[in-house]
N, CA, C and O of each residue as an XYZ file, in Angstrom:
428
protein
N      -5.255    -13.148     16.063
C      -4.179    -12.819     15.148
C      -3.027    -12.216     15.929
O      -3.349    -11.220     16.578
N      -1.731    -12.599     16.019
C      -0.711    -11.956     16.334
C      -0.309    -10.890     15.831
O      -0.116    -10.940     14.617
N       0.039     -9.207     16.720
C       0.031     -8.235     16.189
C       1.096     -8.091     14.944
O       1.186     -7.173     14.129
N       2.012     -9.512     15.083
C       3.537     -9.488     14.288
C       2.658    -10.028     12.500
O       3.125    -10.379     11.417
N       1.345     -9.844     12.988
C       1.783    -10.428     11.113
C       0.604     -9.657     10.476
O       0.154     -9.993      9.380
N       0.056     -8.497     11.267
C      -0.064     -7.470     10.120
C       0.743     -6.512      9.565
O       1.849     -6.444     10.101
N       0.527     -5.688      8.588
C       1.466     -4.872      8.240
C       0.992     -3.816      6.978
O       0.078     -4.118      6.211
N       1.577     -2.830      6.905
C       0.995     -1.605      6.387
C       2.163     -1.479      5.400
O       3.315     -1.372      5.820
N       1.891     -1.490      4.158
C       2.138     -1.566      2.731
C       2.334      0.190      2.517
O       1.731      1.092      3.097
N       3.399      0.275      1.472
C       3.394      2.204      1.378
C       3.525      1.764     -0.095
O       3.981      0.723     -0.568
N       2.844      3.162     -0.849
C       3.469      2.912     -2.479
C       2.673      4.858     -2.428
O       1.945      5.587     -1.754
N       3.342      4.829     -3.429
C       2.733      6.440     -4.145
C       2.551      6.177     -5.284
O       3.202      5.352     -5.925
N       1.713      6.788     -5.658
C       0.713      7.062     -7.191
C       0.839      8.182     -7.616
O       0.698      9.198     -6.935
N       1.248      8.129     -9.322
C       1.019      9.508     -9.712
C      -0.038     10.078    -10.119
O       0.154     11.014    -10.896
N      -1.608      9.714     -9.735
C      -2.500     10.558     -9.518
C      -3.914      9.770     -8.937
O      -4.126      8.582     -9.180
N      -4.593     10.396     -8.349
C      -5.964      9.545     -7.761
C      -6.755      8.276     -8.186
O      -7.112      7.332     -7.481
N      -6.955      8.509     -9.636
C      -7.450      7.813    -10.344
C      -7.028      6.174    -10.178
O      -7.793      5.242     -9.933
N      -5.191      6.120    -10.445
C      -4.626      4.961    -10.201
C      -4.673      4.426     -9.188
O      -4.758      3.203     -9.069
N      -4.611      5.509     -7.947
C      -4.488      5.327     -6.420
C      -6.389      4.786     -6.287
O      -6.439      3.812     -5.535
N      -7.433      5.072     -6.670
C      -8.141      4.643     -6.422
C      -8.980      2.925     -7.074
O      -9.864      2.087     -6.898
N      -7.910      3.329     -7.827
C      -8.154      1.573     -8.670
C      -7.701      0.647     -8.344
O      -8.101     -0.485     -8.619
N      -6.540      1.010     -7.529
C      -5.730      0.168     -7.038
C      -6.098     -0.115     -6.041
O      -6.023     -1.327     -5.842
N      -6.699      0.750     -4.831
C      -7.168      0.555     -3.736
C      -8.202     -0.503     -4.169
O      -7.913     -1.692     -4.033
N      -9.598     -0.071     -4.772
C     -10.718     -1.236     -5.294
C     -10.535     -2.633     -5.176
O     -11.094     -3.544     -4.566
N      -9.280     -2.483     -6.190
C      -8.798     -3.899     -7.063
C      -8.093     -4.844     -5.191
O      -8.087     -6.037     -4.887
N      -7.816     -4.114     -4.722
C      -6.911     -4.832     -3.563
C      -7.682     -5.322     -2.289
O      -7.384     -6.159     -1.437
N      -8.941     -4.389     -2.477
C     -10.220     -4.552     -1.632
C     -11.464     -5.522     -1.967
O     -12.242     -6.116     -1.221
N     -11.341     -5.446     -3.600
C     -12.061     -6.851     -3.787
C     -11.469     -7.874     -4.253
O     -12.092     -8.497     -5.113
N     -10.082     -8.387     -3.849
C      -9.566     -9.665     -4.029
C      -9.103    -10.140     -2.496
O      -8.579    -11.230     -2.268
N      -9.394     -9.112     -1.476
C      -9.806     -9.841     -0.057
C      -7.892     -9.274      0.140
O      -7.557     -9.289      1.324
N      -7.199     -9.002     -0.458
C      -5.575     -8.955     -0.470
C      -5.273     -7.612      0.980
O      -4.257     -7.462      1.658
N      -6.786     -6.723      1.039
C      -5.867     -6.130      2.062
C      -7.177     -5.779      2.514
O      -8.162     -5.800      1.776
N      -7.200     -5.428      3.826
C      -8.677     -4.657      4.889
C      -9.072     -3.609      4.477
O     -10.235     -3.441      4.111
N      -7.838     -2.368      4.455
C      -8.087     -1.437      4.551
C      -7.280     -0.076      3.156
O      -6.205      0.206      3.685
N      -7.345      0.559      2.108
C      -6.546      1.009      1.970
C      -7.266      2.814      2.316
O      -8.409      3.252      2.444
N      -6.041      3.356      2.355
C      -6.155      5.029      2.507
C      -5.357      5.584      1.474
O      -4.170      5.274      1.382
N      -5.983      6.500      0.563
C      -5.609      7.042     -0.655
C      -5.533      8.729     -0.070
O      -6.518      9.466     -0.038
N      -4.433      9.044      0.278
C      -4.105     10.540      0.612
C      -4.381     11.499     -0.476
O      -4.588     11.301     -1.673
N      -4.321     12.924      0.441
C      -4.118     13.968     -0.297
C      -2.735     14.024     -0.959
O      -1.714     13.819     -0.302
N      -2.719     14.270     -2.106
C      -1.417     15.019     -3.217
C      -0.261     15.463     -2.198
O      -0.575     16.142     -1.220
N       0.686     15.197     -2.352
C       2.148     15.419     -1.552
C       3.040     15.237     -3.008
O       2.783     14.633     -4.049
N       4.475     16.236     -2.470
C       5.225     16.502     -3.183
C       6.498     15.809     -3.315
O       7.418     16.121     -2.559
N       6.659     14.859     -4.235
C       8.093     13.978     -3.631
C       9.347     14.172     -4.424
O       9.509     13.810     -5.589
N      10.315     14.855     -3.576
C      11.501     14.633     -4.595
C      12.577     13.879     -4.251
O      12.899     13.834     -3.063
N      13.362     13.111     -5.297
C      13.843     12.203     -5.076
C      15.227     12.113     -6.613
O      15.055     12.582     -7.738
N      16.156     11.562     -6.236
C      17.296     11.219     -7.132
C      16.740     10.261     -8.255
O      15.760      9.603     -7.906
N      17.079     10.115     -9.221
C      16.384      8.869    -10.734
C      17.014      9.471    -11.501
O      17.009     10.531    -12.128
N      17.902      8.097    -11.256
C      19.017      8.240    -12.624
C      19.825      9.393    -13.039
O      19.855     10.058    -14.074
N      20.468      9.438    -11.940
C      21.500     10.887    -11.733
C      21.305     12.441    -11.637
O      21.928     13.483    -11.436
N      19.977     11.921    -11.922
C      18.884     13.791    -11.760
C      17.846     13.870    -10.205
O      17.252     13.067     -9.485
N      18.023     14.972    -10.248
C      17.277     15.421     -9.131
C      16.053     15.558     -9.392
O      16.054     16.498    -10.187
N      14.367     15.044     -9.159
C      13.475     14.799     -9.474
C      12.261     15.632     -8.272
O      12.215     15.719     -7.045
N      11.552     16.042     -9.206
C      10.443     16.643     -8.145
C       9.349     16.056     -8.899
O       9.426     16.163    -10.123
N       7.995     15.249     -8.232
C       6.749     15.032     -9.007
C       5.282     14.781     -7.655
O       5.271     14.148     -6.599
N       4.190     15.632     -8.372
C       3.184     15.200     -7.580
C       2.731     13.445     -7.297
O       2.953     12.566     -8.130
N       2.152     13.238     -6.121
C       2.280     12.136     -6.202
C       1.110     12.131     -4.764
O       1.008     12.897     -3.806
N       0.187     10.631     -5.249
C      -0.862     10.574     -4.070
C      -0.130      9.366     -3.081
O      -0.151      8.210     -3.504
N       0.528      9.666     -1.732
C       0.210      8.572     -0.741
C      -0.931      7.360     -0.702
O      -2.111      7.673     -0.862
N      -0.517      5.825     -0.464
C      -1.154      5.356     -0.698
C      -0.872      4.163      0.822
O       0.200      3.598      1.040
N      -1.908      4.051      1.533
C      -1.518      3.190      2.679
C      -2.324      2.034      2.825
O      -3.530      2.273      2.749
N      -1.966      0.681      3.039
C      -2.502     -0.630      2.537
C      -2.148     -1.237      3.977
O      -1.044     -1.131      4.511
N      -3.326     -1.929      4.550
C      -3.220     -2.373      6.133
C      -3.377     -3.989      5.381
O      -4.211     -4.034      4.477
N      -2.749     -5.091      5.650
C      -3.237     -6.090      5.070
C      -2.620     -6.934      6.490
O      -2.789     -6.536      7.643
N      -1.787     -8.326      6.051
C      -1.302     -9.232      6.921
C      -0.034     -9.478      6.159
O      -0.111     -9.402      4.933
N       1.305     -9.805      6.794
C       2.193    -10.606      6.189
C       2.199    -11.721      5.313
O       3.179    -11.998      4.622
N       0.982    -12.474      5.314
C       0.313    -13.881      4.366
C       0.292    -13.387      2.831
O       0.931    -13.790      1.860
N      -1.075    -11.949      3.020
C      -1.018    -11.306      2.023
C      -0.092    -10.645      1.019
O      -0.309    -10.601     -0.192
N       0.932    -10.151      1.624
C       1.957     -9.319      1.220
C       2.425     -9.645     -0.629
O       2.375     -8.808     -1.530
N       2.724    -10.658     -0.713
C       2.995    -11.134     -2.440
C       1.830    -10.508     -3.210
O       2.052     -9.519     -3.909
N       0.469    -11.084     -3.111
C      -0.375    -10.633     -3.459
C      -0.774     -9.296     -3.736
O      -1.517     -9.057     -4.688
N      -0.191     -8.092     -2.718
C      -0.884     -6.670     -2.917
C       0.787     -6.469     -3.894
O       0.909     -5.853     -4.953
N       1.899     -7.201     -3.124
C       3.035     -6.515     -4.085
C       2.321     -6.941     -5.751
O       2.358     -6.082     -6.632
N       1.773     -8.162     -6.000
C       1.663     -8.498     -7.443
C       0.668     -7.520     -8.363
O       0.845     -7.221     -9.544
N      -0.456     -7.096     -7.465
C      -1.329     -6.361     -7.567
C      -0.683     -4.701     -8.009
O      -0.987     -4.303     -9.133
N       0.032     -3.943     -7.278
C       0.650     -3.055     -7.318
C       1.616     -2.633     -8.461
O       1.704     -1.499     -8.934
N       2.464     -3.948     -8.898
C       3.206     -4.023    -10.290
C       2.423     -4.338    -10.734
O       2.984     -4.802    -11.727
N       1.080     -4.586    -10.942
C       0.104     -5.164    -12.180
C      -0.114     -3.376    -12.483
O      -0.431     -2.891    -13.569
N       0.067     -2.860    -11.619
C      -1.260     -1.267    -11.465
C      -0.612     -0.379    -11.898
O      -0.998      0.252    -12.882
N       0.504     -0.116    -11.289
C       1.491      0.545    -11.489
C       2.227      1.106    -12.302
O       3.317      0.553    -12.453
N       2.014      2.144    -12.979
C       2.820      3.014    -14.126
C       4.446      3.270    -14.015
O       5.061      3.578    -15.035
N       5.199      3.120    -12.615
C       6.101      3.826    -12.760
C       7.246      2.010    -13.154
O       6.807      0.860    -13.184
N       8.809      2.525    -13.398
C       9.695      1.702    -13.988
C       9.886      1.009    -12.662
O       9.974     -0.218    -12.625
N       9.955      1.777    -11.527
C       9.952      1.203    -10.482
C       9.766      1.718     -9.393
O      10.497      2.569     -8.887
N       8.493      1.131     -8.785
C       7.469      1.720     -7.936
C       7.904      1.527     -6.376
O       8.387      0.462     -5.993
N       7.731      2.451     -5.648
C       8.281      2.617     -4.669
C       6.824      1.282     -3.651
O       5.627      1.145     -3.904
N       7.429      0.795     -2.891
C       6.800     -0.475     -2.354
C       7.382     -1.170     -0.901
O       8.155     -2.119     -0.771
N       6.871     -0.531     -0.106
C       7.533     -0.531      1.431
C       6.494     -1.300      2.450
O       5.338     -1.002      2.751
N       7.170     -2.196      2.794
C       6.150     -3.143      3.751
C       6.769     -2.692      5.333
O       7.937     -2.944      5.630
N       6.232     -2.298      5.874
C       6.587     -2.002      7.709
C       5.656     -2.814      8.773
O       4.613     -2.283      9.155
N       6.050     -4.157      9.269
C       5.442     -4.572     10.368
C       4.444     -3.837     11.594
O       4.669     -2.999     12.467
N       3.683     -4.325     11.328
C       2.702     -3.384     12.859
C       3.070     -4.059     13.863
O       2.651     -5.206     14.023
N       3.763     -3.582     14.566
C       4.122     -4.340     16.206
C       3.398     -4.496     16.861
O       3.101     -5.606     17.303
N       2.650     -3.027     17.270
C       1.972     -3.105     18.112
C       0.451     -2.351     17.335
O       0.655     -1.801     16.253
N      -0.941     -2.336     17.857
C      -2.106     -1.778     17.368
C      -3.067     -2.374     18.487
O      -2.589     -3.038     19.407
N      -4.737     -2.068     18.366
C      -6.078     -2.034     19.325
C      -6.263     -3.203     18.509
O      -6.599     -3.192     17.324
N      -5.869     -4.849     19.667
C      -6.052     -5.800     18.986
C      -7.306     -6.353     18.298
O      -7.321     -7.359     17.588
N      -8.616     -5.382     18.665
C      -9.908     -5.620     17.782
C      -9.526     -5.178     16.124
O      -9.869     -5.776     15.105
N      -8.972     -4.339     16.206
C      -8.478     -3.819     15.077
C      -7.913     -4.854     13.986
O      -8.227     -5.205     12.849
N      -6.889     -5.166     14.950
C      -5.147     -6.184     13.967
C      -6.980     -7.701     13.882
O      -7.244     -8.001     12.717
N      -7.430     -8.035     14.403
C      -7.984     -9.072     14.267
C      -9.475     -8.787     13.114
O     -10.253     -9.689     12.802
N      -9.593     -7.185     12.587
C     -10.485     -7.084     11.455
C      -9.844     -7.367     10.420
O     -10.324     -7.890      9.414
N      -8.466     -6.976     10.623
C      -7.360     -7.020      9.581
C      -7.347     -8.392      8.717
O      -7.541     -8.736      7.551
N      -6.996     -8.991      9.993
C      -7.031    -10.907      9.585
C      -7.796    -10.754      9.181
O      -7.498    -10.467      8.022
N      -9.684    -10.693      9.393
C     -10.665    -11.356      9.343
C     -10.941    -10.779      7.512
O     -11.265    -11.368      6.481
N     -10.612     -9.375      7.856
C     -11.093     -8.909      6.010
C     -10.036     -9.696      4.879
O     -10.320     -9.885      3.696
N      -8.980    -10.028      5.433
C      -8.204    -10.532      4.308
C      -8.066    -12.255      4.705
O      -6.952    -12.679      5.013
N      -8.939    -12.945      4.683
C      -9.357    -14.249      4.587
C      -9.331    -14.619      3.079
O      -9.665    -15.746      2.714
C-alpha cells in the first residue's frame, strides 16, 4: 500500500455513546481499521454569530483514501449535529507494516 492513500478522518461527538456507535458501525462495514474514541475535550467555536463552548468526545478514524465517502456517509448517517465537523488529513508518512494493516482491514 502506498503511504499516500491512507488517511486519518477527525469528527467530534457530543458524547461517548455516539462516538462509540459510530466507531462499531465503521469497524464492521470494513470502512476503516482503526477508530480511537478520546477522552471529553472542550471545544469552542463561532455558530451562527455566537460564541459557542460544548463538551465534546474526539474521534480518530485511520482508514484509506478508497474508503473515505463511505466513513464520510457513515458519519452523516450518525451524526446529530447540523453540521458535523469532518476532516480528512493524508498520512504521508507511517511504520509501513502498519499503513499495510490499514489497507488489509479495510478490504
Amino acid at each position: 500500500m502506498s503511504p499516500m492513500s491512507a488517511v486519518l478522518v477527525i469528527t467530534n461527538l457530543p458524547d461517548r455513546a455516539v462516538a462509540v456507535k459510530l466507531a462499531q458501525k465503521l469497524i464492521s462495514a470494513h470502512a476503516a481499521a482503526c477508530v480511537n474514541v478520546l477522552s471529553c475535550c472542550q471545544s469552542v467555536y463561532r455558530w451562527q454569530g455566537k460564541i459557542e463552548s460544548a463538551e465534546e468526545i474526539p474521534v480518530l478514524i485511520k482508514t484509506t483514501e478508497t474508503h473515505y465517502a463511505e466513513v464520510e456517509r457513515i458519519i452523516r448517517e450518525i451524526h446529530p449535529y447540523e453540521l458535523p465537523e469532518i476532516i480528512c488529513v493524508p498520512i504521508t508518512r507511517g511504520l509501513p507494516e502498519y499503513l499495510q494493516w490499514i489497507a488489509d482491514e479495510t478490504r
